[in-house]
Each structure stands twice: as structure tokens, then as C-alpha cells.
C-alpha positions as CSV (number, residue, x, y, z in Angstrom):
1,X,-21.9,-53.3,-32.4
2,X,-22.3,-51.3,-29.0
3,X,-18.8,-51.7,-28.2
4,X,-18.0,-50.5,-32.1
5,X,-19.9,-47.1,-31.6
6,X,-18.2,-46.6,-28.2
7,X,-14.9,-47.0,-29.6
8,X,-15.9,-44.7,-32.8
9,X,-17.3,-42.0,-30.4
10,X,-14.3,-42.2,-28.3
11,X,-12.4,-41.9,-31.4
12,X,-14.0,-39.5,-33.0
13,X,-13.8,-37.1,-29.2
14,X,-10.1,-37.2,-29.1
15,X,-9.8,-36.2,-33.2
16,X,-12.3,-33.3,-32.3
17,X,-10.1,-32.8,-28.9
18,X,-6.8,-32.9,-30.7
19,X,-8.0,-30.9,-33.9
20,X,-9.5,-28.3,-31.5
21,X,-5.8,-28.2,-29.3
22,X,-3.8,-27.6,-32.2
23,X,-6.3,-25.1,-33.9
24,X,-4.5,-21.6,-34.0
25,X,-7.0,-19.8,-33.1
26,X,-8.0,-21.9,-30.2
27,X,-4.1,-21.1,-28.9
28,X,-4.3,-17.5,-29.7
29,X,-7.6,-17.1,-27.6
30,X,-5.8,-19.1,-24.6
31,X,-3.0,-17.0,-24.5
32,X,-4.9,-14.2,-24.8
33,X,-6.7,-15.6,-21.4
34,X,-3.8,-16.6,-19.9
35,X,-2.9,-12.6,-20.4
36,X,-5.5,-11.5,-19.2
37,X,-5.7,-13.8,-16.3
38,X,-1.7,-12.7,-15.2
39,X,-3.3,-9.4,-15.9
40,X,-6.1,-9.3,-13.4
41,X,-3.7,-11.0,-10.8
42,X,-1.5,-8.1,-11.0
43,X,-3.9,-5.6,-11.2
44,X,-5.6,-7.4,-7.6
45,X,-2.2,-7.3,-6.3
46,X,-1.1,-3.9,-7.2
47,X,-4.5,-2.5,-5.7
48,X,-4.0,-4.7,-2.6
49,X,-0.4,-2.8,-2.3
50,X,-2.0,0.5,-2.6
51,X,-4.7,0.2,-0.3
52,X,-2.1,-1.2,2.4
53,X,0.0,2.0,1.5
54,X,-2.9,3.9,2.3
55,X,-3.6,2.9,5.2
56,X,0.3,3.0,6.4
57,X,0.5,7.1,5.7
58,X,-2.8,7.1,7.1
59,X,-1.4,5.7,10.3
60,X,1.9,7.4,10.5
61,X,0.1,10.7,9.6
62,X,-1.7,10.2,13.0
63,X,1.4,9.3,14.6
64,X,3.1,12.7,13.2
65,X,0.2,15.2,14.3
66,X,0.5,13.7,17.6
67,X,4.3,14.2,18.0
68,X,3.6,17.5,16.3
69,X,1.4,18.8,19.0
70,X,3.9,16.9,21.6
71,X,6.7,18.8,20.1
72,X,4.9,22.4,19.5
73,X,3.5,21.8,23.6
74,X,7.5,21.1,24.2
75,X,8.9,24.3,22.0
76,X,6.1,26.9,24.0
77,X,7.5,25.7,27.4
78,X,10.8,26.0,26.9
79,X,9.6,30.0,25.0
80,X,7.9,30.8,28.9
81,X,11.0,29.3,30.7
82,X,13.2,31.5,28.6
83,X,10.9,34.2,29.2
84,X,10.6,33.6,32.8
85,X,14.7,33.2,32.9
86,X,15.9,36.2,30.6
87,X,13.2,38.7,33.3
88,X,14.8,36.4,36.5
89,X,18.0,37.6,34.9
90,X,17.3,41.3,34.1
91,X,15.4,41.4,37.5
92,X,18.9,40.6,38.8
93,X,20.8,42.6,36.7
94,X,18.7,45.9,37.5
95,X,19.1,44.7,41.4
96,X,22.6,44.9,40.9
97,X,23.0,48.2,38.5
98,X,20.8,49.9,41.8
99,X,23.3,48.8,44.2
100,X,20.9,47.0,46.4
């Protein structure tokens, strides 16, 4: 008799198991999960993408205001060397007008 009910309980567990499987409502909801599911794995992704964008322009943005003060130090010494040069030149050139 024990081995009767086991084999009706096990019996009636896979009709309840298949009847619930093939139950279209019970494969709507998992699709629906299964969306949602790819849907948090992009949204994870897509927000892991942007925070390591952020942090790349954050980067190269340092990068570029060092080079910018590198190249604005570069551009005001070559101004005073063209300064110093163009009075070196009319220094000479006035030297020369004189006669002396």
C-alpha cells in the first residue's frame, strides 16, 4: 500500500508538473521573465559602459588641460623670443640707419 501512494504521489507530481509546463499562462509569465532578465543584463551592462566612458573623458580631460597649459607656457615663450628678436633686430637696424 506504501509503495502504491508513493507511486500515486509521484504520479500525481509529474501530471501537476506537466500540466503547470504546458499551461499558457505559465509560458507567457516565463517569457516575460526571461525579458526582463535580458533586460536587466543589458541595462547592468549599458551602465557599466557608461560609467567606464566617464571615467575615460574624465582622464583624458586631465590629460588635455595639462598639455593645454604645456602648450599655452610653449606659445608665451616663443611671443618674448619674438619680442626679444624683432627689438635685437630694430636695435640693429637703427645702429645701422645712424651709421655707427
Amino acid at each position: 500500500e506504501s509503495d502504491n501512494l508513493q507511486n500515486q504521489l509521484v504520479s500525481n507530481f509529474e501530471q501537476l508538473h506537466r500540466i503547470r509546463r504546458e499551461d499558457p499562462a505559465n509560458t507567457q509569465k516565463e517569457r516575460l521573465l526571461n525579458a526582463l532578465d535580458q533586460a536587466c543584463n543589458k541595462f547592468e551592462e549599458i551602465s557599466a559602459n557608461i560609467a567606464e566612458g566617464v571615467n575615460f573623458y574624465a582622464r583624458m580631460s586631465e590629460v588635455m588641460d595639462q598639455y593645454k597649459s604645456k602648450v599655452e607656457d610653449f606659445v608665451y615663450a616663443r611671443n618674448v623670443q619674438k619680442e626679444d628678436l624683432l627689438g635685437a633686430i630694430q636695435r640693429e637696424a637703427a645702429h645701422i640707419e645712424t651709421g655707427q
